[in-house]
C-alpha positions in Angstrom: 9.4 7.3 1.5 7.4 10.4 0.8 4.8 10.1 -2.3 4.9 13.4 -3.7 1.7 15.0 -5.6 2.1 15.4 -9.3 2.8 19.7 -8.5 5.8 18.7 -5.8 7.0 16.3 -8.6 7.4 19.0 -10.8 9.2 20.9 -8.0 11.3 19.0 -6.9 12.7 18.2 -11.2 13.0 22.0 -11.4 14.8 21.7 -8.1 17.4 19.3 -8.7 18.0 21.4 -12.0 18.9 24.5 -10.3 20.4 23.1 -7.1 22.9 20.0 -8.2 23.2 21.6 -10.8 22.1 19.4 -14.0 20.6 20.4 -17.1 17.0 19.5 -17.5 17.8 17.7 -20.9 21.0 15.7 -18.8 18.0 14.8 -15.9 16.1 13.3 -18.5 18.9 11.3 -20.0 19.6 10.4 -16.6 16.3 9.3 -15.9 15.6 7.2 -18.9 18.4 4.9 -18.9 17.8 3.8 -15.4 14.5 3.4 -16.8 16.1 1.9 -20.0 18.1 -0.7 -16.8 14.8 -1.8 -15.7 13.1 -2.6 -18.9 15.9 -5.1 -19.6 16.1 -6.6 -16.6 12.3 -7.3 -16.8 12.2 -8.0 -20.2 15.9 -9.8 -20.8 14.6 -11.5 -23.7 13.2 -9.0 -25.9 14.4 -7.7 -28.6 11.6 -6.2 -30.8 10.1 -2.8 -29.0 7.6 0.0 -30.0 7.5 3.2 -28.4 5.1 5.4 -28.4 5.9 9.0 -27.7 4.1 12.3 -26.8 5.3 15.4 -27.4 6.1 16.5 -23.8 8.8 15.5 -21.5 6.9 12.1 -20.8 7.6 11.5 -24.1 11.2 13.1 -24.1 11.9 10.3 -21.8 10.5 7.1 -24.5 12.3 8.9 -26.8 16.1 8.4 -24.9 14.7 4.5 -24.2 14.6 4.1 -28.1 17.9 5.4 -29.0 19.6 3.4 -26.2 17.8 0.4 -26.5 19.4 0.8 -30.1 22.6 1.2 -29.0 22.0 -2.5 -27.9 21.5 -3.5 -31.4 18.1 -4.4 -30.0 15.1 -3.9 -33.0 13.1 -0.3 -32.5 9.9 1.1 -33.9 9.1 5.0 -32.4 5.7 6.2 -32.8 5.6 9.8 -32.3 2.2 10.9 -31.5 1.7 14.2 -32.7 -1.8 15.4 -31.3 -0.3 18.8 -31.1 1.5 21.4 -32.9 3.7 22.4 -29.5 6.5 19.8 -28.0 8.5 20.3 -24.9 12.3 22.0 -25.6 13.6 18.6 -24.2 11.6 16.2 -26.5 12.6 18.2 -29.3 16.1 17.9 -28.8 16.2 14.2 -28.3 13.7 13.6 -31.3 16.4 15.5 -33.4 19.1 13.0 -31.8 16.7 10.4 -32.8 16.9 11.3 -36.5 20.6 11.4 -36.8 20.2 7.2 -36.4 19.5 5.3 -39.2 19.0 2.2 -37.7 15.8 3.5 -35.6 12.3 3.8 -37.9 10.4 6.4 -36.4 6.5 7.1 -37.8 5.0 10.4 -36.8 1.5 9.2 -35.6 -1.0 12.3 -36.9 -4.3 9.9 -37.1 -5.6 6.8 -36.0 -5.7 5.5 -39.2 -2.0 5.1 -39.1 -1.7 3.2 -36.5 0.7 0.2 -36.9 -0.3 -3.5 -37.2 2.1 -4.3 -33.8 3.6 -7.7 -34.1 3.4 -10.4 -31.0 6.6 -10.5 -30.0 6.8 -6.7 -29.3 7.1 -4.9 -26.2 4.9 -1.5 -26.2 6.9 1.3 -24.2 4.0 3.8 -23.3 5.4 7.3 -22.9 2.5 9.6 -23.9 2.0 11.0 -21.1 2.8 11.3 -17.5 1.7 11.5 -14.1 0.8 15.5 -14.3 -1.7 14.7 -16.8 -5.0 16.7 -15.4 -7.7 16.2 -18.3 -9.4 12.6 -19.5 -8.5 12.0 -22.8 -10.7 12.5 -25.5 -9.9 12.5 -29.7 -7.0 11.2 -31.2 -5.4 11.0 -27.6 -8.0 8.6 -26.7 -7.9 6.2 -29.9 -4.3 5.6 -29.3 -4.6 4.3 -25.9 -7.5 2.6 -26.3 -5.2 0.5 -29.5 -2.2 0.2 -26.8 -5.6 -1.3 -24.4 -6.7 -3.6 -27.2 -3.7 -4.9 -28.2 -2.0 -8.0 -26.8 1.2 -7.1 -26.4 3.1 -6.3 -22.7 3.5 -2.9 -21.9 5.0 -1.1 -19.9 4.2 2.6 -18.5 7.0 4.8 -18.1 5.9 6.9 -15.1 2.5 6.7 -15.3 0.2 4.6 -17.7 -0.9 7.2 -19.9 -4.7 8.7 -19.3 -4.3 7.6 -15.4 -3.3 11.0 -12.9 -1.2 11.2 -10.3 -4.0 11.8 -7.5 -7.8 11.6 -7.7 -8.4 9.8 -11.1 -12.2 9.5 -13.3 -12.2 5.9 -14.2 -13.0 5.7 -17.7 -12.7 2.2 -19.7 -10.0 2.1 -22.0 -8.9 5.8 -21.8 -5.9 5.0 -19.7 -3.4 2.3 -21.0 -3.6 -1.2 -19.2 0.4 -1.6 -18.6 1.7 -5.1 -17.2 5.2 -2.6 -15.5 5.1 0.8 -14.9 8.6 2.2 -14.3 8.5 5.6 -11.9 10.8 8.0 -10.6 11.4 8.7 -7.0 8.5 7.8 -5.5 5.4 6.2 -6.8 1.8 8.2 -7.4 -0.6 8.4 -4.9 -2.8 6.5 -7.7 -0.9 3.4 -7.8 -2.3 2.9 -4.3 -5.6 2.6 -4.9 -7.0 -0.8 -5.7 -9.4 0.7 -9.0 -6.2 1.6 -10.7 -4.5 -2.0 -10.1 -5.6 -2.8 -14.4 -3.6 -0.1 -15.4 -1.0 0.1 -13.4 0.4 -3.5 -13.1 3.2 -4.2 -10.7 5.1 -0.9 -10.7 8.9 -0.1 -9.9 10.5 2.6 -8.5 13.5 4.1 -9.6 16.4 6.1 -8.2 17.2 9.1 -10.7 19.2 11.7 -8.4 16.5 13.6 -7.3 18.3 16.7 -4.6 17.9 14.8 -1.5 17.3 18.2 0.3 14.3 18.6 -1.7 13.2 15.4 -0.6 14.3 16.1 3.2 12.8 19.6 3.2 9.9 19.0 1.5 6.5 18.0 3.4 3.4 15.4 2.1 0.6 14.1 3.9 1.5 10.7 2.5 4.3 8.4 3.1 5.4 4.5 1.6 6.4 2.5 4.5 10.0 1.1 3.9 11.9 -1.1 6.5 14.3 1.6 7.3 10.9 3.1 8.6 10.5 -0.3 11.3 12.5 0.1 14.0 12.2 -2.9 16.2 14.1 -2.4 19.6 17.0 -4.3 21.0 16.0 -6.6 24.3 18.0 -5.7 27.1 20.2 -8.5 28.6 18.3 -8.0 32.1 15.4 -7.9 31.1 12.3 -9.3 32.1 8.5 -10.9 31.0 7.4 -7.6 33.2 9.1 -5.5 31.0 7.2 -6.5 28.3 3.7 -5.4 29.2 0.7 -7.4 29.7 -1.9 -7.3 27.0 -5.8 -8.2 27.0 -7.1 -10.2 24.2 -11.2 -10.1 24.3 -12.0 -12.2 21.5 -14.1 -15.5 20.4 -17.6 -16.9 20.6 -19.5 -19.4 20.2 -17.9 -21.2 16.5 -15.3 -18.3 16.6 -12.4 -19.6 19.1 -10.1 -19.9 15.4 -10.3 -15.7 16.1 -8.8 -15.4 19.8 -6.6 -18.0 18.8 -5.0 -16.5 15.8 -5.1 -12.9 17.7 -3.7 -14.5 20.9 -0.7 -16.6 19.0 0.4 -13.4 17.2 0.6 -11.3 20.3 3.0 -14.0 21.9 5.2 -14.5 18.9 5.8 -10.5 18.5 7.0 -10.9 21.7 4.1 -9.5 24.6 5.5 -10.3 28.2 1.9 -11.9 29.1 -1.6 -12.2 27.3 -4.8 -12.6 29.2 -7.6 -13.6 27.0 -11.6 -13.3 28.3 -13.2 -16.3 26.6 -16.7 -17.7 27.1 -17.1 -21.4 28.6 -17.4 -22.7 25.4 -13.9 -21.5 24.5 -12.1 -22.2 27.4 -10.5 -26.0 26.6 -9.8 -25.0 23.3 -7.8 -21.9 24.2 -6.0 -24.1 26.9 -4.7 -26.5 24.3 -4.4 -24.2 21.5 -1.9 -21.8 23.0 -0.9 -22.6 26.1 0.7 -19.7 26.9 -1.9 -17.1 27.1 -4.0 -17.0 30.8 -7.4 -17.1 30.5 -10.4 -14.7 32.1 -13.4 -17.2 31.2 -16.9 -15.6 31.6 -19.8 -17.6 33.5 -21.7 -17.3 30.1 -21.8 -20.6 27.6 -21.7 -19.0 23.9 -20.7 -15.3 24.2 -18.4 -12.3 26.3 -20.3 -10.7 28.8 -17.7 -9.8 31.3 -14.4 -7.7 31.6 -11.5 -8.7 34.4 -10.0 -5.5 36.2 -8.7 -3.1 33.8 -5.9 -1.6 35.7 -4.1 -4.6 35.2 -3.3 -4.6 31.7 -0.9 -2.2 29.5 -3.0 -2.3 26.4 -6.1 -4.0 25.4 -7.7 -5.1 21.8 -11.6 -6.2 20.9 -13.5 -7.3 18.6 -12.2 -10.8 16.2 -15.0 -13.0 16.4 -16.9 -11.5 19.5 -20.2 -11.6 18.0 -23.4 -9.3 18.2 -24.9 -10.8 21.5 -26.5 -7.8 23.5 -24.1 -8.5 26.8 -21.1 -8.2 24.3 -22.6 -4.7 23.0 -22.7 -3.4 26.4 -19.5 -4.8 27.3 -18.0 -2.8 24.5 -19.6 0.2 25.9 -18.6 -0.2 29.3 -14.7 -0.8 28.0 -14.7 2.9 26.3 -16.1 4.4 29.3 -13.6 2.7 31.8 -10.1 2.0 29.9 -8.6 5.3 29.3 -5.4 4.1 27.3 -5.9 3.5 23.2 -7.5 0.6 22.4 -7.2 -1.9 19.2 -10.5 -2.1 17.7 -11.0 -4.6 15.3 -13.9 -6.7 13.4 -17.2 -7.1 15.1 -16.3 -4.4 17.8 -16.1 -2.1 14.5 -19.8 -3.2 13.6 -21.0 -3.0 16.9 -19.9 1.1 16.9 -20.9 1.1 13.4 -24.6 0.8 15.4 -24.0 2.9 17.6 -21.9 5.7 16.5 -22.5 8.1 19.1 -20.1 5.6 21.2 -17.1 6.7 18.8 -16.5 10.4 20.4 -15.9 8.1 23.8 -13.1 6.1 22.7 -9.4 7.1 23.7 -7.8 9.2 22.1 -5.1 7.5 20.2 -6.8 4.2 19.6 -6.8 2.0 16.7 -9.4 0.7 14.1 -8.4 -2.0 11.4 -11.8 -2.4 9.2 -11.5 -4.4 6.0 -13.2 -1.9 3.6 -16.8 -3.0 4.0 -16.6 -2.5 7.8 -14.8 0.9 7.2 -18.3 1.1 4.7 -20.5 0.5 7.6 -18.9 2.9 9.6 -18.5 6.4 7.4 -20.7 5.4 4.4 -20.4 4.7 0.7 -17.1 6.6 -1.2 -17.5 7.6 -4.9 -13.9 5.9 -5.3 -10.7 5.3 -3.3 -9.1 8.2 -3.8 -13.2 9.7 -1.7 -12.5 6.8 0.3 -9.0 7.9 1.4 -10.6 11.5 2.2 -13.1 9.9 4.6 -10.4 8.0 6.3 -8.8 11.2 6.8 -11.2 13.2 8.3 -12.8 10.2 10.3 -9.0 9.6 11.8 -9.0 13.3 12.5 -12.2 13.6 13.6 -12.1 10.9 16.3 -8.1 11.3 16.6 -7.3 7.8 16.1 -5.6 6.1 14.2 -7.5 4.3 11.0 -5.7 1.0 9.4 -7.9 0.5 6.1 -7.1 -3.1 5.5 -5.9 -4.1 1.7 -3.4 -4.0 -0.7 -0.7 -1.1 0.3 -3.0 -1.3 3.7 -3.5 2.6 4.4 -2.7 3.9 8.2 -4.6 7.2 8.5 -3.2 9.4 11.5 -5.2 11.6 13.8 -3.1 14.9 12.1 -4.5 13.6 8.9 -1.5 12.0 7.1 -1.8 8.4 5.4 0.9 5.7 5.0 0.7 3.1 3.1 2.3 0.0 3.5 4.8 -2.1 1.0 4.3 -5.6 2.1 2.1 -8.1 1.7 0.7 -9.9 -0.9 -2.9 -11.6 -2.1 -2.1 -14.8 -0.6 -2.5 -12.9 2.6 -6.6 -12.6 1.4 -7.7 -15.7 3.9 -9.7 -15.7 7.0 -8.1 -14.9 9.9 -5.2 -12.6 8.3 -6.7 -9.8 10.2 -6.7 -11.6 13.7 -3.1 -12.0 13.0 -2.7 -8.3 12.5 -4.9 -7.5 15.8 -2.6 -9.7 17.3 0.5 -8.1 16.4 -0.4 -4.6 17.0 -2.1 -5.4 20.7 1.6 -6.8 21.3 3.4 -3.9 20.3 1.4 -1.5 22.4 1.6 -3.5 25.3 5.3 -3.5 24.9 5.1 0.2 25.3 5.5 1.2 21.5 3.5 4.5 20.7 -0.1 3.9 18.8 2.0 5.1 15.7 4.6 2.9 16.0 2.2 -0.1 16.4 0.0 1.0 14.1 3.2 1.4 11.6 5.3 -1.3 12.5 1.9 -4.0 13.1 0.9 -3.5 9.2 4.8 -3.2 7.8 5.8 -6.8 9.8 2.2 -8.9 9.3 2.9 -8.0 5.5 6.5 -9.2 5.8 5.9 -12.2 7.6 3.2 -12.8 4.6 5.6 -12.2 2.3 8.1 -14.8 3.3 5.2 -17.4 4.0 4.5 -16.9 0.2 8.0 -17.1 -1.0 8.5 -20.2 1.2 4.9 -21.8 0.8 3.2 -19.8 -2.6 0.4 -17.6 -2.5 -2.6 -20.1 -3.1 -2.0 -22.6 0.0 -1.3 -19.6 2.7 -3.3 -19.3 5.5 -3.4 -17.3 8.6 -1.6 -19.8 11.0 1.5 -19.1 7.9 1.8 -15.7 8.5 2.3 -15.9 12.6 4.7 -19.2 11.4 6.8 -16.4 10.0 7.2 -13.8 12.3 10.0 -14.5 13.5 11.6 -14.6 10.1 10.3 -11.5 9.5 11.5 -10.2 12.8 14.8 -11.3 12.4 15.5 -9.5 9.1 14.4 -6.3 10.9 16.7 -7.3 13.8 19.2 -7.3 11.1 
């Protein structure tokens, strides 16, 4: 799913209008009671509901949710907030609809000192302003959100939470409204990605209204939403064999770490890797042999740490760093992997500190290869961001600059290609916050590449599935109790429904 920018947004309306053809007042009717669909599916129970309206087409929208939510015989209040002498063509006409209905009370909000005593039992509907909004608010703009912020009530957003834009955003405190839903059209904002906007947002939902599907086809954006129509996990041949499956090199574990290699190494095997060497250090070696069986062991002469790399050319794809520790052999063994493995590479925790040290080793690695820092190793290795949406920037350029591709590890987990597009991903959850979730994911991506997918489609595929697979531990087990070993538990659940 492409997220358009708040300009393409506006394109593809106007698009749809000329091209289906609709008129722009029938597209807004359209829109609002699919929105109207979701507000009563999420709220089945309500039956009290304040609106409050601006006088553009955000508002043209909260204004169609009141009169159908009064068609319902449900109990409406409309606020129209008039901070302006100029309203949009199509929020005139439906607050003239508005007026024919007696049943609806609607207050035209001119100062702050009108604003209504909101009972507890009402729902706030925010529609004063939308995703194109460019300015922070200030004035009478600002003292109605910040009474929508104060108040107790749910809310919920239509499009956007008013005072929040649809890309880079100035965090202000109480100058965008703190929604519990946001219902959007399309495609959701590049905002509701970032983790700084999660208070205002809430969970949002996204919304089919009609939008020309050759707009959406034609039309180009640097970022994407991954949906499962976007995994495409092959078929197995009948004939087929462990060789045909690749052979993947796990260096992983030290000393107190052997929980790394082992979460890495079981996650490979369960997405399916024909056969997984892993270098251990001696330390590690018994524990590996009973822990997972199935993975073939390179062990190092060293007690405690990695010193040592088995013969390269053996292997179809090859991932470092979960729990290797900062021992001085294991630095140069890093080094001397870059220099000598010319296929992409998984990098991933300490072997992302390590070149964070010794940054002059990054225009070595292959082209192609993958990083997967949790945000304070993506810190240490491009530097402080102003915010997420300067954070998302320096992803870009470092995946460009180093043409790899960049996995910053969260909520809507980003993948940064080396062309400079982003995806972000749609599963996963915060039960999926434990140790060892990241192993997991190292684990799943080395398998994929060794199974010959391209570094997108591992890169792709390892962050849509290891979110899926913590999805269904969650629904099966809850979010609290989930740990690492869950997630690999439900692979092949989550595999199956892909299969499907």
């Amino acid at each position: 799913m492409k997220i358009f920018t708040s300009d393409l947004t506006r394109q593809a309306d106007n698009f749809t209008i000329e091209n289906e053809p609709i008129s722009s007042l029938n597209l807004m009717e359209r829109a609002a009671g699919r929105a109207t669909d979701k507000i009563l599916k999420l709220y089945f129970n309500k039956i009290n509901f304040s609106i409050f309206a601006g006088p553009g087409n955000n508002g043209g929208d909260g204004l169609v949710i009141a009169r159908l939510l009064a068609e319902k015989g449900l109990n409406v209040r409309v606020y129209f907030v008039k901070f302006t002498d100029k309203i949009s063509d199509d929020c005139k006409a439906n607050y003239e609809k508005l007026q024919a209905i007696n049943e609806i009370s609607i207050v035209v909000l001119d100062s702050i000192e009108k604003f209504p005593k909101l009972k507890k039992n009402e729902l706030i509907i925010d529609a004063l302003f939308g995703s194109g909004l460019t300015r922070v608010l200030k004035g009478f703009p600002e003292e109605v959100v910040k009474k929508i912020y104060d108040s107790e009530n749910e809310v919920v957003s239509i499009d956007s939470p008013s005072g929040l834009f649809g890309e880079n955003n100035p965090v202000a405190e109480k100058t965008i409204v703190k929604a519990n839903h946001t219902v959007t059209f399309e495609y959701p904002s590049l905002s509701f990605m970032f983790a700084e906007n999660e208070n205002y947002v809430g969970q949002f939902h996204v919304i089919d209204i009609g939008i020309h599907k050759e707009f959406k086809k034609k039309t180009n954006s640097p970022y994407y939403f991954i949906q499962k129509e976007d995994v495409k996990i092959r078929k197995r041949k009948q004939f087929s064999h462990k060789g045909n499956y690749g052979h993947a090199l796990l260096i992983a574990g030290s000393y107190g770490k052997a929980g790394a290699n082992i979460f890495a190494a079981k996650a490979t095997h369960r997405m399916g890797a024909g056969l997984l060497t892993s270098v251990v250090p001696v330390c590690n070696y018994q524990i590996l042999q009973i822990a997972s069986p199935e993975t073939m062991l390179s062990v190092n002469e060293t007690e405690k740490y990695i010193s040592d790399l088995p013969h390269l050319i053996n292997f179809n794809a090859v991932a470092v760093g979960p729990g290797i520790g900062f021992a001085k052999e294991t630095k140069l063994l890093l080094n001397t992997l870059i220099e000598t493995y010319n296929k992409p590479i998984v990098f991933d925790a300490d072997a992302l500190t390590i070149l964070s040290e010794n940054k002059d080793w990054l225009k070595k690695v292959p082209v192609n290869s993958i990083f997967t820092p949790h945000p304070k190793e993506f810190e240490r290795l491009v530097g402080k961001s102003e915010n997420n949406f300067d954070e998302m920037q320096k992803q870009i350029e470092f995946a460009k600059k180093y043409n790899i591709f960049l996995i910053l590890k969260g909520a809507y987990t980003a993948v940064a290609t080396p062309e400079g597009k982003v995806l972000f991903n749609s599963t996963g959850n915060p039960g999926m916050a434990t140790g060892g979730s990241g192993d997991v994911l190292t684990g799943i991506i080395l398998s994929l590449l060794s199974q010959q997918y391209t570094p997108r489609e591992a890169a792709i595929y390892g962050v849509y599935i290891h979110g899926l697979a913590g999805d269904f531990a969650a629904e099966k087990k809850g979010q609290y109790p989930l740990i690492a070993s869950d997630i690999i538990d439900f692979l092949p659940e989550a595999l199956k429904s892909l299969e499907q």
